[in-house]
C-alpha positions as CSV (number, residue, x, y, z in Angstrom):
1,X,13.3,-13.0,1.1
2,X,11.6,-10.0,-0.3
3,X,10.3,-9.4,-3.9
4,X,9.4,-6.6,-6.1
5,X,5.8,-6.3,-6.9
6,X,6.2,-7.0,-11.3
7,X,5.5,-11.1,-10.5
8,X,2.4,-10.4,-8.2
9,X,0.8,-7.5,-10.2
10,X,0.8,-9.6,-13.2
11,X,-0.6,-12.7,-11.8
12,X,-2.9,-10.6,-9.6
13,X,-4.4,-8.6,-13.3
14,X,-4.6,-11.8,-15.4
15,X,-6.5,-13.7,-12.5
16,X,-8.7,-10.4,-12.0
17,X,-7.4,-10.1,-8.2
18,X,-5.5,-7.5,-6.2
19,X,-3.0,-7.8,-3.7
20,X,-3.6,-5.6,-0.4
21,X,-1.1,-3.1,0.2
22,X,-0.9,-2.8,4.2
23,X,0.9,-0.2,5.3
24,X,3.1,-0.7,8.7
25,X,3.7,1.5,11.6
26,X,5.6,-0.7,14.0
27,X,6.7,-4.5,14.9
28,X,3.1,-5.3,16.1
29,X,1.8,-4.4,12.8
30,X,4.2,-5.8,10.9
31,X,4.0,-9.2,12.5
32,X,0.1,-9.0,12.5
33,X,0.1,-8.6,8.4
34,X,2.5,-11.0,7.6
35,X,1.2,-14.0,10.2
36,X,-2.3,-12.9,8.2
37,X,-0.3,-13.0,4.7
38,X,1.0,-16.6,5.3
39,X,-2.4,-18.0,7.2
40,X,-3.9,-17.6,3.7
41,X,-1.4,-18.3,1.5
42,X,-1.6,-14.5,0.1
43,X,0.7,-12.5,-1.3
44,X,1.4,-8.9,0.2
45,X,3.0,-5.5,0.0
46,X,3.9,-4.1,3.0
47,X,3.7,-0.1,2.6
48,X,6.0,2.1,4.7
49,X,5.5,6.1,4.0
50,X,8.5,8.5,4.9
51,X,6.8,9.6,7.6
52,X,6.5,5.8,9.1
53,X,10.1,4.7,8.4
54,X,11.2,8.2,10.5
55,X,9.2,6.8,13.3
56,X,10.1,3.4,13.0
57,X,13.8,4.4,13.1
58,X,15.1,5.1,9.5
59,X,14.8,3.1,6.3
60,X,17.3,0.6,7.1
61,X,15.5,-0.3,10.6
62,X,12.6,-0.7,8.7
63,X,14.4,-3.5,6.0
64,X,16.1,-4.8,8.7
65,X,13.4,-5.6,10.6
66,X,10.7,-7.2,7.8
67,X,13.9,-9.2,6.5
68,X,14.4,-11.0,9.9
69,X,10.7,-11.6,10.8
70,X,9.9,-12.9,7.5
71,X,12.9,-15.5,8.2
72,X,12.1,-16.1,11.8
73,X,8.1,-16.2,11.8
74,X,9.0,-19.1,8.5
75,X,7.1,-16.8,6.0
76,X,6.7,-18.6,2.8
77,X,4.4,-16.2,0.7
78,X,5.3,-13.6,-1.3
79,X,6.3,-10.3,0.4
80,X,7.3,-6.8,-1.0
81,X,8.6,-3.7,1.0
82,X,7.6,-0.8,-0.6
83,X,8.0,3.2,0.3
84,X,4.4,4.7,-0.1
85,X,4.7,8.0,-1.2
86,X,8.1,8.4,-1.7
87,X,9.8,12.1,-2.7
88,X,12.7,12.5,-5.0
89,X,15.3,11.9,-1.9
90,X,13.2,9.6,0.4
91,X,13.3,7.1,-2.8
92,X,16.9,6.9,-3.4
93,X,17.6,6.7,0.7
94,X,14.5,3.4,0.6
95,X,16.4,1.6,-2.3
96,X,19.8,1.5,-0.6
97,X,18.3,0.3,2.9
98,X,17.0,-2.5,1.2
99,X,13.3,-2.0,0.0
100,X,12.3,-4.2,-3.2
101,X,9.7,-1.7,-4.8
102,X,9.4,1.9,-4.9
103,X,6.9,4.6,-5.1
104,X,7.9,7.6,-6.3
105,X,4.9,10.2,-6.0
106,X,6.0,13.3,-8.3
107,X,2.2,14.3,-9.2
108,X,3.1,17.7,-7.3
109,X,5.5,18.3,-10.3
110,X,4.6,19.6,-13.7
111,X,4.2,16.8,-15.7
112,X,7.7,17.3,-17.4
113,X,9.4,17.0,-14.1
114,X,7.6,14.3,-13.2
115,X,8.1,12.5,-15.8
116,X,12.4,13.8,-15.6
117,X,12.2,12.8,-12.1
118,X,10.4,9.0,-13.0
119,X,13.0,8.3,-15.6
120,X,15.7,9.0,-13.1
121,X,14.1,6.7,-10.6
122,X,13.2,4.1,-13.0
123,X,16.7,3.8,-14.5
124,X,18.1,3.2,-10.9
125,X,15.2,0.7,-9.6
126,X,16.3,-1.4,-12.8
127,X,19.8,-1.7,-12.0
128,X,18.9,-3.0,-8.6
129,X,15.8,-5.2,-9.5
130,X,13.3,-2.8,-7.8
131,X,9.7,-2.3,-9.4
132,X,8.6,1.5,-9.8
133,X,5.1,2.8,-9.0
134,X,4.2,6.3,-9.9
135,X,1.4,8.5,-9.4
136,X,-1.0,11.1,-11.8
137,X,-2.9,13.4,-10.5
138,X,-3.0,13.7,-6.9
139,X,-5.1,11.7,-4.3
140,X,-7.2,13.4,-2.3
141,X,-6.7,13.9,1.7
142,X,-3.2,14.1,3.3
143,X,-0.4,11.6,2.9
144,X,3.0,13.0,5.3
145,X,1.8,16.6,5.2
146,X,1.5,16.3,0.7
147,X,-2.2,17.2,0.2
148,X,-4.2,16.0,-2.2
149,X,-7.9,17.8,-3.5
150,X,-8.7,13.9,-4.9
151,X,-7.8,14.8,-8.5
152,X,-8.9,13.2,-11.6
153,X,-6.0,11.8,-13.6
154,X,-5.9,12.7,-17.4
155,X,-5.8,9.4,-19.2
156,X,-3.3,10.6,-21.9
157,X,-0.2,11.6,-19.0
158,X,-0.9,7.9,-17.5
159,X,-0.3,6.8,-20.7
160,X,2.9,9.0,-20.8
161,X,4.1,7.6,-17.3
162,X,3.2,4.4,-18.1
163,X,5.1,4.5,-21.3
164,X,8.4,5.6,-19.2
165,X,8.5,1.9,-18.0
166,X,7.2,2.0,-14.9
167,X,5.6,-1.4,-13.2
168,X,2.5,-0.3,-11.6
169,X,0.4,2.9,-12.3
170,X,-1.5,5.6,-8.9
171,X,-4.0,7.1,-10.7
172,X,-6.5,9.7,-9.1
173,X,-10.4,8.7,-9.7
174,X,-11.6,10.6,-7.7
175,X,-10.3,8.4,-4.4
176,X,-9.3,10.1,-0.9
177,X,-6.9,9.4,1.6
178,X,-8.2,8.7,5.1
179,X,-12.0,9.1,6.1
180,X,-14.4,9.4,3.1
181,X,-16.9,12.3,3.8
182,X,-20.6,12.1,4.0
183,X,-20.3,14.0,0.8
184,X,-18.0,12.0,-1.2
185,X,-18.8,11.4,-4.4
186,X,-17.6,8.1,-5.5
187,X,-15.1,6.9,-7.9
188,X,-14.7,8.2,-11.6
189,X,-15.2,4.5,-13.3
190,X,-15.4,5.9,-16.5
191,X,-11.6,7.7,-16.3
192,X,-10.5,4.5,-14.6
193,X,-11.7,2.8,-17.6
194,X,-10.1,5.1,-20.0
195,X,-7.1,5.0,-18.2
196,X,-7.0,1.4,-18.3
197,X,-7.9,1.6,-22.2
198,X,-5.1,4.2,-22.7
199,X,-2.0,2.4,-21.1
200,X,-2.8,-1.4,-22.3
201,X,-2.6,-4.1,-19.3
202,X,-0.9,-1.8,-17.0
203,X,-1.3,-2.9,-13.3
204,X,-3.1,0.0,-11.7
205,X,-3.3,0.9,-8.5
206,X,-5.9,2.0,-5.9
207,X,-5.1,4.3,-3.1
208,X,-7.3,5.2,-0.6
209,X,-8.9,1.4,0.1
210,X,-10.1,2.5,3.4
211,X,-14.0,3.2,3.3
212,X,-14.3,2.6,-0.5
213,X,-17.8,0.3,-0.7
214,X,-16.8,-3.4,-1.5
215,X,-19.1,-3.5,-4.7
216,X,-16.5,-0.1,-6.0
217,X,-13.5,-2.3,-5.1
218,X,-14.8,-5.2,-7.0
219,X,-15.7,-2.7,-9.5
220,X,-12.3,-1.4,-10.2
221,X,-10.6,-4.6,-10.0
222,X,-12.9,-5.9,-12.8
223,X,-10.8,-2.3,-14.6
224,X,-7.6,-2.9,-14.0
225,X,-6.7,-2.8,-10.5
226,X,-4.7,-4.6,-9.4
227,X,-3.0,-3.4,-5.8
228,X,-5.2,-1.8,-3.3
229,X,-3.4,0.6,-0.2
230,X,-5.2,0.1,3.3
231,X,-3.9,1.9,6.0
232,X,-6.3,4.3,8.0
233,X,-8.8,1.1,8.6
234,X,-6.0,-1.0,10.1
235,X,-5.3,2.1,13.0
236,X,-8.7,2.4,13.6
237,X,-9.6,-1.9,14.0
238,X,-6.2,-1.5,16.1
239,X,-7.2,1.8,18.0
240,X,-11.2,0.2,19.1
241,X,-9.3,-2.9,19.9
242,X,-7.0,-1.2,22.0
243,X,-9.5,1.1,23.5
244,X,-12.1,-1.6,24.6
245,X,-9.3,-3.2,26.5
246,X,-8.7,-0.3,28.3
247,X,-12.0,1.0,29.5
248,X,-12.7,-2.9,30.4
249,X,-10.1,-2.6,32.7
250,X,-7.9,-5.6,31.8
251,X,-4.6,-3.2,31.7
252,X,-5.4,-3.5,35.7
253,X,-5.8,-7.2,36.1
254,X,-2.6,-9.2,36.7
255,X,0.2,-8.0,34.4
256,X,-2.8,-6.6,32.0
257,X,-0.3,-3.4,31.8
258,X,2.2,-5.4,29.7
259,X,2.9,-4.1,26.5
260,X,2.8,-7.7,25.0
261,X,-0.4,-8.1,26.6
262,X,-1.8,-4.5,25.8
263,X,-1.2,-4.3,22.2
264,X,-2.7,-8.1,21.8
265,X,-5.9,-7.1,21.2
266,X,-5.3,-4.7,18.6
267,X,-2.6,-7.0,16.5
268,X,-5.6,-9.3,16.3
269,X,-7.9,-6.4,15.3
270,X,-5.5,-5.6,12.2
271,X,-5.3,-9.9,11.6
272,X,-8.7,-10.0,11.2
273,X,-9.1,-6.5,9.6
274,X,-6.2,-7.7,6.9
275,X,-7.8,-11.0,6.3
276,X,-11.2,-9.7,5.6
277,X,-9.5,-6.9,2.9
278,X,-7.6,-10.4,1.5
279,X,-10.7,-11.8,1.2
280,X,-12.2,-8.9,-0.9
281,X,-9.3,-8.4,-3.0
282,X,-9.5,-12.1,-4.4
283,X,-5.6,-12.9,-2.9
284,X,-6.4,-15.5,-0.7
285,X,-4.9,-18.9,-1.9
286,X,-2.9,-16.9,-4.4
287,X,0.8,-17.1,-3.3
């Protein structure tokens, strides 16, 4: 059975932990996160963008899918289903398919539409149990064709957003979606910590997990953090994985060209990819 994200976010900030959010691109992926979720008694969010749930079929595929394998692969921990990245629309569409959280990113708005638009969403997500994520100012790199310049968030509109009644809090530090460049310049812990100051216990969230150093991550978990979004170092664990097997030739041996057999090495890739994040986080043993 699914959950919303409230139980695990406050758990996860008074035990100074965060709980990966792994986003999914297909059944291998899915299946390789959640085996890794229950191997260490974790809890996990399992992140689908808008562009993702197209691919995978719709929103209701999507549910439809994580509901059954979480039944049929005996999943005991703690699982959430949430739309990464959601627009005004896309939100409303993922909360009648069936999704237990919701993010709805309105940082492109001016800051009274956003905070219109988060009411709105807010006020339906409580009627159906749902918990609510939102976003000030915009991360950096490209999410589903929204780009991001890796904005710093002005402590006194979290606090406005988080006022609203929202569950968990995006907040631009200075992360980046994707590759970090050779320039990068490294989080902004001293807005993270005024943030933090400014909306009082409010579970924030770190997007962007994927090349952040570990001491950062640690960093910002000690300030609040308490859900972390890893997608782009999954693909790339899965796409070596997946590569190596090819140009070893073992698609050519036997019935190597099975997909089963193919995509193994790269659902192992993303297990051990997932477990190592877990590991960083602080969520192992947590369910």
């Amino acid at each position: 059975m699914l959950v919303n994200v409230k139980d695990m976010m406050i758990k996860a900030r008074d035990g100074k932990y965060a709980v990966g959010q792994f986003n999914i691109n297909n059944l291998e992926w899915t299946k390789a996160i959640l085996l890794t979720a229950e191997e260490n008694k974790s809890p996990v969010i399992l992140g689908v963008s808008e562009g993702a749930a197209k691919y995978m079929c719709g929103f209701k595929t999507v549910a439809a899918m994580v509901s059954a394998m979480i039944e049929d692969l005996g999943i005991t921990v703690p699982v959430a289903l949430h739309l990464d990245h959601g627009s005004y629309e896309g939100a409303k569409k993922a909360m009648e398919a069936g999704f237990s959280s919701i993010m709805f990113d309105g940082s492109h708005y001016a800051i009274e539409e956003n905070i219109a638009k988060t009411k709105e969403i807010i006020d339906l997500c409580a009627a159906k149990g749902l918990s609510v994520e939102a976003e000030v100012g915009a991360i950096g790199g490209e999410e589903d064709g929204v780009v991001g310049n890796g904005e710093v968030a002005d402590p006194a509109e979290c606090k406005t957003i988080a006022d609203l009644g929202v569950d968990i809090l995006a907040a631009g530090i200075g992360n980046i979606h994707g590759k970090y460049p050779s320039n990068w310049a490294g989080l902004r812990f001293d807005v993270l910590e005024a943030i933090n100051n400014a909306t009082v216990g409010m579970p924030l969230v770190l997007h962007g997990g994927t090349g952040i150093p570990d001491e950062m991550v640690q960093k910002a978990i000690s300030l609040g953090v308490c859900k972390i979004n890893v997608n782009t170092e999954c693909q790339l664990s899965f796409q070596e994985a997946t590569r190596a097997y090819i140009e070893a030739g073992k698609d050519r041996e036997g019935k190597g060209f099975d997909p089963r057999k193919l995509l193994a090495p790269g659902g192992e890739a993303i297990k051990a990819k997932v477990k190592e994040k877990m590991d960083l986080f602080g969520s192992i043993g947590k369910a």
